[in-house]
N, C-alpha and C positions, 0 to 999 in steps of 0.2 A: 869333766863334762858328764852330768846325767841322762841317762835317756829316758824322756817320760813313760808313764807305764800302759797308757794307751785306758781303755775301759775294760770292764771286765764283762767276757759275756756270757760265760755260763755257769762252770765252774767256782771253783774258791769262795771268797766270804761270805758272798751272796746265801748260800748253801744255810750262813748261821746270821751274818746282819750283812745290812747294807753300808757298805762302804765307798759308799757315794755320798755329799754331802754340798751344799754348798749357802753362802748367805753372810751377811754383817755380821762382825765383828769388831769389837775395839781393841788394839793393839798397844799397850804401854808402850813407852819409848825407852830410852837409853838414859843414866844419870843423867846425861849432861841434855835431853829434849824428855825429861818425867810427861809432856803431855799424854794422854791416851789418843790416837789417831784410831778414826772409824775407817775400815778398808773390808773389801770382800775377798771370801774366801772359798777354793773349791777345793775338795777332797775328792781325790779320783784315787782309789785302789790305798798306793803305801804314800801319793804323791799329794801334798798341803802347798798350792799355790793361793799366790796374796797378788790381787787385782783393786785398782784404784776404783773398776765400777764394773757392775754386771757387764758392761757392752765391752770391756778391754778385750780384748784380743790376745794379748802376750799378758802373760804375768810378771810382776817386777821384780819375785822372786818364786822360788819354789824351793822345798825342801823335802824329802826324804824321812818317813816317820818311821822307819821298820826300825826296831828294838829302842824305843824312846819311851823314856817314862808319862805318864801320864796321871796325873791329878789334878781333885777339886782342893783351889786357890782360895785362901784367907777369907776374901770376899767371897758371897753366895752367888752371886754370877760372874766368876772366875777358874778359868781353866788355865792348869800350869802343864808346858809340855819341856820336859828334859832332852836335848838333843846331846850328842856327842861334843859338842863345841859353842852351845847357845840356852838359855831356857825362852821361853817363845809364853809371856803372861797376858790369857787373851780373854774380854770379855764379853758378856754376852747381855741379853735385854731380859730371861726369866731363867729361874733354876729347873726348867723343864728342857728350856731350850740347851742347860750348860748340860744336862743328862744325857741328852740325844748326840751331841758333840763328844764325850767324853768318851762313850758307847760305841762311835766310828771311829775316834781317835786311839783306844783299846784297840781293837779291831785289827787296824790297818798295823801298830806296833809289829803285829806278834801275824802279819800275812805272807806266809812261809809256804811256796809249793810244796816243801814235802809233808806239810801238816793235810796237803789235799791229795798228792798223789804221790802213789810208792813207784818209784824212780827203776829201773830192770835196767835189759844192756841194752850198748852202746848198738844203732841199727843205721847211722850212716854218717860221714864225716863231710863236711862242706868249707866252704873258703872262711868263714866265720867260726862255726861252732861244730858243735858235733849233735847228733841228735839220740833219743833214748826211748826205748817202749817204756809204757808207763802205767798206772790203772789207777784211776776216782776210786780214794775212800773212803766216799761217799754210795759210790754207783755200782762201783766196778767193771765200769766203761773203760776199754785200755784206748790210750792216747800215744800223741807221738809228742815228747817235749824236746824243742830246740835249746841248747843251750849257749852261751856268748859268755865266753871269759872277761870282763872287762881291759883287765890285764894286757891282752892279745890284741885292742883294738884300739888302732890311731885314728886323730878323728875325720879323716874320710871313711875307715869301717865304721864309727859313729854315726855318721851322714845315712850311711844306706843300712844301717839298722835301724834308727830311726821311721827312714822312708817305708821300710818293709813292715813296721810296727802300724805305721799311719797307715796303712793297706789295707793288708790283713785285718783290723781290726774294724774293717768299712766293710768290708766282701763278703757276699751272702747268696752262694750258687749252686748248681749242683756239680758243675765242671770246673769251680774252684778250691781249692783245699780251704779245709773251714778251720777258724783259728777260735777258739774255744776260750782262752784267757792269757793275761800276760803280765808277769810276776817279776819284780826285782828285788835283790839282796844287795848288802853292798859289795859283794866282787862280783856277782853275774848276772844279766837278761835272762829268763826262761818265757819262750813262747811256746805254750801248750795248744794242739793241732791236733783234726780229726788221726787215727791211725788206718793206714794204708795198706793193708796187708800183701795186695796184688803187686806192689813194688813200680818200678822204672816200668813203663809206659814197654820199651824198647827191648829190656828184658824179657819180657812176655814173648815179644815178637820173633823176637830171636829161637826161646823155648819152641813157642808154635809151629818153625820154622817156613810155614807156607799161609798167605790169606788169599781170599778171595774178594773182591772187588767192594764185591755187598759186605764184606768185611770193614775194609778198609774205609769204606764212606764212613761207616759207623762210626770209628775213632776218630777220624778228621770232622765230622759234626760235632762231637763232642769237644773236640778240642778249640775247634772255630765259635763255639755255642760259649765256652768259656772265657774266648778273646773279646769275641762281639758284647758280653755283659761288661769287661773292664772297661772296653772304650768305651761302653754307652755311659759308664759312670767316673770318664777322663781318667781312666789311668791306663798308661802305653807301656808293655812289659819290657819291652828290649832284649829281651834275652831268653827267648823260647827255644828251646832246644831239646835232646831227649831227656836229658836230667832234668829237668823240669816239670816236664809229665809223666805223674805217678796215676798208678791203678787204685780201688777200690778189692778188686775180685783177682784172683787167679786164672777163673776159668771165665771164656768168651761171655757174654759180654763185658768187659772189662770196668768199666765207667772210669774214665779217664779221666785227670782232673788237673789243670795248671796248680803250679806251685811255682815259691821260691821270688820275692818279689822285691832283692835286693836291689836290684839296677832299677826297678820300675818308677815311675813316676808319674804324677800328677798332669795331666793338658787339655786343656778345656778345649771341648770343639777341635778347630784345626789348627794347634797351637804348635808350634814349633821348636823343637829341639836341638841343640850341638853338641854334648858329648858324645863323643865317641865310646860304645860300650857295646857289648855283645858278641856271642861267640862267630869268628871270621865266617864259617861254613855254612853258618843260619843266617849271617848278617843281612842287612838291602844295601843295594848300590852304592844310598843315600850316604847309610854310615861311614860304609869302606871308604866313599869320597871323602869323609869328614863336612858332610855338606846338612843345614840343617833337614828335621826329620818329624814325622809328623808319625801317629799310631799307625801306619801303612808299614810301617818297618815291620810291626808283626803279624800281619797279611803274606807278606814274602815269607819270614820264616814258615809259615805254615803251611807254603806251596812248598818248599823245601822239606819237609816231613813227609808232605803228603808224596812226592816222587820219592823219598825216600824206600818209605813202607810196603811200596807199591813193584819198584823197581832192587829192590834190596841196594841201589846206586845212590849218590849223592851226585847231585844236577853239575855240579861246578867242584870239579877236584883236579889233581894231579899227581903224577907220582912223586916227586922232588922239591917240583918250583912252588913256593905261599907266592910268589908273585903273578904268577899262571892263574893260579886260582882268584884272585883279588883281582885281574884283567877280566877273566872269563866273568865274573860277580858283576863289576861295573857295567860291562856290556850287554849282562842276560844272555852271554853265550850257553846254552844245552841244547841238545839235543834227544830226541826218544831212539836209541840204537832199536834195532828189528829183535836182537836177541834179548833183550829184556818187555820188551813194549808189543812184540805182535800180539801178543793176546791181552791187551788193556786196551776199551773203548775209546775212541776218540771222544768221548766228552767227555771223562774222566782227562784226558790228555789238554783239551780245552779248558780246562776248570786251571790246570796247573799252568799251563799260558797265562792265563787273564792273575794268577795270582804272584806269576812270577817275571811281571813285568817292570823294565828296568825304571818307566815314567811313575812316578808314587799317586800321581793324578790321574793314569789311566787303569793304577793297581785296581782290584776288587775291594770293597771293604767287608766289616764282616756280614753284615746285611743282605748284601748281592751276592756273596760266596754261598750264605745259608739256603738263598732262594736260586742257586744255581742250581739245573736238573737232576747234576749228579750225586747232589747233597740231599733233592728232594726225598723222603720218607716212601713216597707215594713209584719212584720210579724205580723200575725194573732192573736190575744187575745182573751178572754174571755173579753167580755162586757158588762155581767152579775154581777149585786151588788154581792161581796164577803157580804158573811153574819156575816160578823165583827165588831161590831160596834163601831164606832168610833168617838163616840160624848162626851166619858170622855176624848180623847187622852189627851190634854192640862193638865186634871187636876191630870190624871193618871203620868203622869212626873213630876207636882210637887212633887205630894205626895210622889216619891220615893226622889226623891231629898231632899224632907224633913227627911224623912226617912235615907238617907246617911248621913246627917249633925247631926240627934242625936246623944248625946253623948251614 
């Protein structure tokens, strides 16, 4: 099963030609059907799909041109392409137009990430792949490329790299991680990504050890600024959590930025979902129930952050029981204890009510969160260290996550 390559948006061939391409073609047949059939064709990156008409939808096939020969055929408008298992004899209506073809179809043969970026180390490993600093040798802009063994992936990891590819290569924010181009070989996926120097979101917070309030708003606008752009453009993360959100900067202000959009998916409007996905402590009610779920799932996760940061606590834990916890989740059991919360505003405290509400129709969306007071730009905070400290955060999540996975 191949995974298409998505378009390409900044980086790679672009840089020397355009390897994009698409338009009529006559297609010879087989011995035994010699007719030539007229069919279209789109050249997206290394990927030569055949569509019975510009308006198809699906293609009735697609193939793979990276390391395929490429030549001008017998006839003056004919192009011969060598695959590993087929030759593909296709022709065209002028010898200008079989130039312009040959010229993408080169191209795309010999479109190899590391002919565009020199590849460094290994900077984090995920349920998929591993990822790698990187730098344009063209730019010498350093990147982050994701890479996917194909090898390693059955095809529901195919499903959600796929999905993550269809994402990514739609999203265009400041508070999303920007996906730059996306390259296939035939044993691996590389998806090449802004680079992140400021790391885990939580890491930081952890280093900082202490924020202040007018702090804290700041990373949850950010971070809510980056949820409200996906759903305005139907796509529902599912799985927001602190691995998720990575920094830009080291130092305060950080510009925080969603990543990571394997679980995510597609819903128009207020379109409804049933897989059950995303991590137990970030989850909404909705999930945990197994009940369907609308982008409001990640409205909750983000009131779960935001008491997190705030509180160095997570709203709904225990020390033993995942059943405890998964009770206390469906119910919207928390509460604000005095030793963490006396000195956080109550509308700070009201923001995380209206977001961490158990009905997903009375949740906040992200619209109403941004124009909440405590989100507003305009209103007045405390910018006084909360006396919370927040220098186990990182480690205090694992621990319970480990804690939930005992048997």
């Amino acid at each position: 099963m191949s995974v298409p390559r998505g378009r390409t948006i900044r980086h790679g061939p672009r840089s020397q030609i355009e390897v994009k391409q698409e338009g009529y073609m006559l297609k010879a047949g087989s011995a035994f059907k010699p007719l030539k059939h007229k069919r279209y064709f789109r050249l997206d990156g290394t990927r030569l799909a055949n569509y019975h008409s510009p308006e198809s939808e699906e293609p009735t096939w697609e193939v793979s041109l990276l390391k395929c020969d490429v030549s001008e055929g017998a006839n003056k408008k004919e192009v011969v392409i060598r695959l590993k298992d087929r030759t593909l004899n296709l022709y065209v209506e002028s010898e200008e137009e079989r130039e312009k073809w040959i010229a993408a179809f080169k191209a795309a043969s010999n479109m190899f990430v590391e002919h565009f970026f020199e590849m460094g180390q290994v900077i984090g490993k995920g349920a998929f792949g591993v990822v790698r600093e990187a730098k344009s040798r063209a730019t010498g802009e350093q990147v982050a490329v994701k890479t996917f063994k194909k090898k390693n992936l059955n095809e529901d990891d195919y499903k959600y790299l796929k999905r993550e590819i269809d994402i990514v290569t739609k999203v265009d924010h400041l508070n999303v991680v920007n996906t730059y181009d996306v390259f296939e070989s035939e044993d691996s996926i590389f998806i090449v990504m802004e680079y992140l120097p400021g790391g885990m979101l939580y890491d930081l917070v952890a280093q900082e050890g202490f924020l202040s309030e007018d702090q804290a708003a700041a990373v949850m606008r950010e971070i809510i600024s980056g949820v409200q752009y996906l759903h305005e453009h139907g796509i529902v993360h599912r799985d927001l959590k602190p691995e998720n959100m990575l920094c830009k900067r080291k130092l305060f202000p950080w510009n925080v930025k969603v990543c990571d959009f394997g679980l995510a998916n597609f819903a128009a409007g207020s379109s409804v979902m049933e897989t059950q996905v995303g991590t137990p402590y970030f989850a909404a009610p909705e999930i945990i129930k197994g009940e369907s779920y609308t982008s409001s799932v990640d409205m909750w996760s983000c009131g779960v952050v935001m008491y997190n940061i705030l509180s160095g606590q997570l709203p709904f834990d225990h020390p033993t029981s995942a059943e405890a916890v998964f009770r206390k989740i469906k119910e919207a059991d928390f509460s604000f204890p005095p030793a963490q919360w006396d000195e956080i505003s109550e509308i700070a405290k009201d923001l995380i009510r209206k977001l961490l509400t158990a009905d997903p129709e009375k949740r906040l969306d992200g619209k109403a969160a941004l124009e909440h007071p405590w989100l507003l730009p305009s209103t007045h905070r405390n910018k006084q260290m909360i006396r919370n400290d927040l220098s186990k955060l990182t480690v205090s999540i694992r621990s319970s996550r480990s804690a939930m996975a005992a048997p």
